[in-house]
N, C-alpha and C positions, 0 to 999 in steps of 0.2 A: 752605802754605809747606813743611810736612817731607817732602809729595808729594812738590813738585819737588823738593828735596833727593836724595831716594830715587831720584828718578828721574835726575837730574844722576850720580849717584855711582854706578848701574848702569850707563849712557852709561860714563862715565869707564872703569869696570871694561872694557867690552866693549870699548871701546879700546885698554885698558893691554893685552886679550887679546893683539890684532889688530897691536898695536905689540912686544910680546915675540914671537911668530910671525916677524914678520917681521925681529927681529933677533936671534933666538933666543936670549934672555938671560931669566932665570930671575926674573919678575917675580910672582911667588907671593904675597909681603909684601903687593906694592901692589894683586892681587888680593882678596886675604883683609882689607883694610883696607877699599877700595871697595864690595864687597860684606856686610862687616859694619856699615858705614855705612847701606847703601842699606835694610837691614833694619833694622836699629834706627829709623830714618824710617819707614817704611813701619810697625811698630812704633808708635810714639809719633805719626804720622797717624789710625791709626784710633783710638787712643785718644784723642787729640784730638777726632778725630768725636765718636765715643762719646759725651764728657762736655758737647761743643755740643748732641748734639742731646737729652738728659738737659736740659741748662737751659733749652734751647726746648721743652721739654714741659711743665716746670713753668709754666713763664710763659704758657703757650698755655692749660693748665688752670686759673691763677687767674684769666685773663683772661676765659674764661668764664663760670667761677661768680663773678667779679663784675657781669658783666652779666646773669647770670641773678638774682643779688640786686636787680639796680636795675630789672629790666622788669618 
């Protein structure tokens, strides 16, 4: 989910670029908002990861050594 966030709000930036370009007004705010969003996601995605794939290991190893206790 914060993926696509990050990824929506880089889009968005690369617009905001492409639409200040072409009307040549000083869109700098709504750059530096967009692209501080898209990193802050992209930020708190892999940490996100991180901490999923931390409780699928745990689980993945008691699961284990509980079947290795029962066989």
């Amino acid at each position: 989910m914060l993926g696509a966030v990050g990824g929506a709000a880089t889009c968005g930036a690369v617009l905001a670029m492409f639409v200040g370009a072409l009307s040549e007004q000083a869109t700098a705010s709504v750059l530096f908002g967009l692209f501080g969003l898209a990193v802050i996601c992209a930020l708190c995605a892999i940490g996100a990861f991180t901490v999923e794939m931390l409780l699928a290991g745990t689980g993945i190893r008691e699961e284990v050594a509980y079947h290795r206790r029962s066989a």
